[in-house]
N, C-alpha and C positions, 0 to 999 in steps of 0.2 A: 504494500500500500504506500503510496504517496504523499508525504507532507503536506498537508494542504489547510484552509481554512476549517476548523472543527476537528481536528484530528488532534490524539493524545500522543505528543509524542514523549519518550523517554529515552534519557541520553547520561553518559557519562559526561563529567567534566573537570578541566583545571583550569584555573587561572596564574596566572605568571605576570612576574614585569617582565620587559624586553631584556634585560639579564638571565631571564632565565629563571630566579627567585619566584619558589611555590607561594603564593598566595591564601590558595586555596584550592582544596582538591575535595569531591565529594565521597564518601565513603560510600553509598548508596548509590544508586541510581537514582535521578529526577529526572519529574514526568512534570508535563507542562501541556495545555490550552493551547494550540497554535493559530492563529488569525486573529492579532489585535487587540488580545485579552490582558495586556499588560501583564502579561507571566512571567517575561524575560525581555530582554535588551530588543529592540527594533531589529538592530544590524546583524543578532542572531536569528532572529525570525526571517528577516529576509535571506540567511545562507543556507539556511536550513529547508524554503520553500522548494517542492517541486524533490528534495530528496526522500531516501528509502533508506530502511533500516542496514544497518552496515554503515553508512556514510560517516565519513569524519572529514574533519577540518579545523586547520587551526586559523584564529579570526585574529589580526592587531586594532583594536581601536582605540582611534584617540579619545581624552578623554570628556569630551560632549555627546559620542556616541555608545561611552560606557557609563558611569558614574557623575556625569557633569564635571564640569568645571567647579574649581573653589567658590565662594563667596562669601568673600570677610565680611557681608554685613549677618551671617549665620556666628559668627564667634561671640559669647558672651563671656565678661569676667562676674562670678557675685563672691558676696563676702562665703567667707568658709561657715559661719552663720544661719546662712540661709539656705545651708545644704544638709539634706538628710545623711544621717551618717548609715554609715558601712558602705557608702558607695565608694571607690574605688579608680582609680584610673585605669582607664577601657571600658569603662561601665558607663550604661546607659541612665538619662533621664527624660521623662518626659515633660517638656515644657511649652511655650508658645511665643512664636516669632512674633516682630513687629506688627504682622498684620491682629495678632490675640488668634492666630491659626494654632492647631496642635503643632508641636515639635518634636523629632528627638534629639537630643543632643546626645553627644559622647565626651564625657572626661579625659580631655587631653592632658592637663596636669594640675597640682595641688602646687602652689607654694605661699608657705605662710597662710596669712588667714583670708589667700586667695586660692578661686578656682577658677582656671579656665575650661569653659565649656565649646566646645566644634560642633551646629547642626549640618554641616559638610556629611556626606555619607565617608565615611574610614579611605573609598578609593577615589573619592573625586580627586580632581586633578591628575589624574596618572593615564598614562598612557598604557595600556594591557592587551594581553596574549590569552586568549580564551582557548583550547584545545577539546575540540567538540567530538563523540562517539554517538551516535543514533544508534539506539538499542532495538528500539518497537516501536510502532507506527500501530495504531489502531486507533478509530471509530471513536469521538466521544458520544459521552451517555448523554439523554438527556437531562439529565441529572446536574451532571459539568456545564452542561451552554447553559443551562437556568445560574449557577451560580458561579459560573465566569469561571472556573478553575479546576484544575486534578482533583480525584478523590481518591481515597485507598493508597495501595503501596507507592512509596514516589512524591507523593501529591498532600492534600492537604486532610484533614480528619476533622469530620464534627466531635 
């Protein structure tokens, strides 16, 4: 079967910088929603259109067609005060940008009785090496097109 709109596909993957440096590699297989569902990267969905199970490829993108670009108006400093404790640098918060939109930030560092906080995602700004394996190619359910994404192994769990 064919990658195409409505199809679950499932695929290995890793990610690298242009060095070569693992990023991230998934231990599992992921399965994903193909045509527009916001499941994965555009620039993956479009390499992956039109293929079949077996397929691989490795994808560079810059990074506005991986993780965005930076934007320092996403960094905030607050007093160490105002922060819940046993959070941690690399740890998550949930807070609300300029607009009073949800946010998350991530804990870039602690010093003194400051913290700074990055609503940057961890790779924006970088340039990456995705290295793609297409496992299976099958049919979503109706189940998946009603709520936009994978269920079961791969995918997402009620």
């Amino acid at each position: 079967m064919k990658i195409e709109k409505d199809t679950v596909v499932t695929l290995r993957y890793k990610v690298t910088d242009l060095q070569g440096k693992l990023i991230e590699e998934a231990k599992e297989p992921m399965g994903y929603l193909h045509g527009g569902y916001d499941n994965t990267l555009p620039k993956i969905e479009e390499a992956l259109d039109g293929q079949e199970a077996g397929y691989g490829v490795t994808l560079q993108l810059k990074p506005e067609d991986a993780f965005g670009l930076r934007d320092p108006a996403l960094e905030r400093t607050i007093d160490k005060s105002d922060f819940p404790p046993g959070v941690k640098v690399g740890g998550q918060l949930e807070g609300r940008n300029d607009n009073g939109e949800p946010q998350i930030y991530y804990v870039k560092k602690i010093k003194g009785n400051q913290v700074l906080l990055d609503g940057n995602h961890p790779l924006a700004g970088q340039e990456l090496r995705f290295v793609l394996k297409v496992l299976e190619v099958r049919a979503a359910a109706p189940e998946e097109l009603a709520h936009r994404h994978v269920h079961g192994a791969g995918g997402h769990h009620h």
